[in-house]
C-alpha positions in Angstrom: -10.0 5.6 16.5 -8.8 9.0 15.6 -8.3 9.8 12.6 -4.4 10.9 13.3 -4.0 7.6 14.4 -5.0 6.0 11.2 -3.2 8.2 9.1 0.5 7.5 10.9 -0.5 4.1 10.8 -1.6 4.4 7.2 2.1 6.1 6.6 3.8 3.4 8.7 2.0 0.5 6.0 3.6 2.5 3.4 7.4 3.0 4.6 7.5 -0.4 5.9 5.5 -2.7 3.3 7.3 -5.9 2.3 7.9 -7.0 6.3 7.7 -10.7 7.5 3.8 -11.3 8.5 5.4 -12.1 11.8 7.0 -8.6 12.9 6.3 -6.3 15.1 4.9 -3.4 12.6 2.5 -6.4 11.1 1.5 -7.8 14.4 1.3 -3.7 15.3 -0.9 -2.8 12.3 -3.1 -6.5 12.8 -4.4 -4.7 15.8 -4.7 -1.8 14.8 -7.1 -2.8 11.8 -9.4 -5.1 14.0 -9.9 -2.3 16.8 -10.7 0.1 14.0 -13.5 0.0 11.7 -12.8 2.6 9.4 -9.3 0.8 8.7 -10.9 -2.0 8.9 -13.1 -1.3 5.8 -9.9 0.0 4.2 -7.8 -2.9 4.5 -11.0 -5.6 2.8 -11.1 -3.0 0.0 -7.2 -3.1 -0.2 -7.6 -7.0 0.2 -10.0 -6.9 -3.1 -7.8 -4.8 -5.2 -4.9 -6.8 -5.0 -6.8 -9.9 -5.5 -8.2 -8.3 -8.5 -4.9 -7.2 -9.6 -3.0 -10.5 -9.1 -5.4 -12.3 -11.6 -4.7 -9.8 -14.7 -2.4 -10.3 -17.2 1.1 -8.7 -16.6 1.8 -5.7 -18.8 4.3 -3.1 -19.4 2.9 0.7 -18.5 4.2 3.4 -21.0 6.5 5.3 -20.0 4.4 8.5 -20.2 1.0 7.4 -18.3 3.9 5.8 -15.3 5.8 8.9 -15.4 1.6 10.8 -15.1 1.0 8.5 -12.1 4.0 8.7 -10.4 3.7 12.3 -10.5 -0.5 12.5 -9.4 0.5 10.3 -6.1 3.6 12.3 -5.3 5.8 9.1 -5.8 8.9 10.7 -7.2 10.4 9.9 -10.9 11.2 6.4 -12.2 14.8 6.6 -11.6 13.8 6.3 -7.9 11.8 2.7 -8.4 13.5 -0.5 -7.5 13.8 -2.5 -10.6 12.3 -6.0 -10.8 14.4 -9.1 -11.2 
């Protein structure tokens, strides 16, 4: 697959997480994955992370090392982050 291609699909992932397993973006990016085996290799090691991450221990990030990472992956400030019910 082109690498272009992986990267708007990659982009598409991110604007549109949170969809039903069932719509068309999934069902779109379901293909995509098992025709690609770079992506492919991306979305296991995804898969692994947040199985890692679901198993630890839920705690609150300082404010300072949140407001570093936001900032290192170009996510905005804090005041743009949905808050958690």
């Amino acid at each position: 697959m082109a690498r272009e291609t992986c990267k708007k699909i990659l982009k598409k992932i991110c604007a549109e997480a949170g969809k039903r397993e069932s719509s068309p973006f999934c069902m779109e990016v379901r293909r995509h994955i098992e025709s690609c085996p770079d992506c492919r290799i991306q979305a296991a090691s995804l898969r692994g992370t947040l199985e890692l991450y679901w198993c630890l221990e839920r705690k609150e990030v300082p404010p300072d090392v949140s407001a570093r990472l936001r900032k290192a992956l170009n996510l905005g400030n804090d005041q743009d982050r949905p808050t958690s019910s």
